[in-house]
N, C-alpha and C positions, 0 to 999 in steps of 0.2 A: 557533937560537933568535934572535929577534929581540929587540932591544936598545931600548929605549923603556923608562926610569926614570922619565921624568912621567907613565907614562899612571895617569891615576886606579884605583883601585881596584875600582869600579864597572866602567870600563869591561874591564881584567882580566877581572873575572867575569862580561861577559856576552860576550868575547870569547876565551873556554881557547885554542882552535886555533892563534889568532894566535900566542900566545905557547910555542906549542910546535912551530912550524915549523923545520925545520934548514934553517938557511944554507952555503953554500959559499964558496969566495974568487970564483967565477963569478956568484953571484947579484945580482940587484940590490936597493939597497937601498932598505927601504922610505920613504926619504927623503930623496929625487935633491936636489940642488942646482938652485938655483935658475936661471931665466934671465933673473931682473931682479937678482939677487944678494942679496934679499930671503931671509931665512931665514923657516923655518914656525914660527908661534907652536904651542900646545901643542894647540889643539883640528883645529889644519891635519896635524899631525902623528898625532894619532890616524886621523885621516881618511882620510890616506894608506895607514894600516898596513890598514886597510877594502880599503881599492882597490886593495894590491898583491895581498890573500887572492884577490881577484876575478880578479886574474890567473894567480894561481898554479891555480886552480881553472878556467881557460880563460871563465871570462865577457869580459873586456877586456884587447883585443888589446896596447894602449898605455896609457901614461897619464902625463900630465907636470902637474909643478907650476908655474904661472904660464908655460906653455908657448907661448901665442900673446895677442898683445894687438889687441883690435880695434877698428878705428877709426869712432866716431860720429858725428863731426864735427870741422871744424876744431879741431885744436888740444887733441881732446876724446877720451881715452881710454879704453879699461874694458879691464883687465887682470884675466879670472876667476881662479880660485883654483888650480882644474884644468882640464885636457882631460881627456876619458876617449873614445877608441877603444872601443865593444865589437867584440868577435870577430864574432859576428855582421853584417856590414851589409848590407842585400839592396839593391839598384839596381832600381829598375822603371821602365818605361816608361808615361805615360797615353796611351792612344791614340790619342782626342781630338787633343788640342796636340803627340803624341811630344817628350814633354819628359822627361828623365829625369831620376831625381829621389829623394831615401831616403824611406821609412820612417820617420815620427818615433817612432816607438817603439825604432828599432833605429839611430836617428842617432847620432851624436856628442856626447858631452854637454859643457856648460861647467858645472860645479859651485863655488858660491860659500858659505862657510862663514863663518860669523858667530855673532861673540860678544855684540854690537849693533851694531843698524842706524841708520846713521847715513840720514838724508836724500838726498844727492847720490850716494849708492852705491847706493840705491834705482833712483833715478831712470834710472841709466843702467844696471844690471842690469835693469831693463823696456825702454828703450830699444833695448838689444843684444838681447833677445829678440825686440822686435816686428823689428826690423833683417835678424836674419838665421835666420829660418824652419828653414832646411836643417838646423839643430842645436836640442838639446832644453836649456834653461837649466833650474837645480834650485838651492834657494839651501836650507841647512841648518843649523840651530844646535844647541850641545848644552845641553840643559836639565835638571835633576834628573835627571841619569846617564843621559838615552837622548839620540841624536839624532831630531831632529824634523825632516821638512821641514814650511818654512815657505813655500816657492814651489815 
């Protein structure tokens, strides 16, 4: 059973499964430490127990919290929330240019999770999307007891 005493009530009940998976001293937990040293506030942590389900259920392969930070510019950072690997990745070829290349649908994702949106967080989560192609950016809030994307 996983261990999450904040998660809201709401999310509980639209989530039973989570809450009834058995854990081992081998598994992982649905909420790695950090590798900015940064802990997950309470709506990053439900998030995660979302994306560990997906793994346990073979949708995504990996999945790390603040796990790569990418650079936009001098001096100018954007550290998403998550990485998320799916299981799936296909590699293809265009034959044209033979350029290889993923799938945006089956890429990599950066997921950023917001409780509000500030301005400057804005700006460079579009930035880092237009920047780097190769990967699928999704920015998600939670609002009267469901998640919503909002990007």
């Amino acid at each position: 059973m996983i261990n999450l005493p904040n998660a809201s009530k709401s999310f509980r009940r639209a989530n039973p499964a989570i809450f009834t998976l058995k854990t081992n001293s081998n598994a992982v937990e649905a909420t790695p430490s950090s590798f900015t040293g940064r802990s997950m506030n309470r709506h990053e942590k439900e998030f995660s127990i979302i994306l560990e389900s997906g793994k346990r259920i073979g949708e995504i392969s990996w999945w790390g919290y603040e796990a790569i930070k990418l650079r936009l510019a001098d001096r100018t950072w954007y550290t998403p929330d998550f990485f998320v690997i799916p299981t799936h990745l296909e590699f293809f070829v265009i034959p044209t240019h033979l350029e290889a290349g993923l799938r945006v649908s089956d890429s990599p994702k950066f997921i950023e999770i917001k409780g509000f949106k500030r301005d400057d967080a804005m700006v460079k989560f579009k930035c880092a999307r237009e920047m780097f192609p190769w990967a699928s950016f999704e920015m998600w809030s939670r609002e009267g007891g469901s998640w919503n994307r909002i990007m």
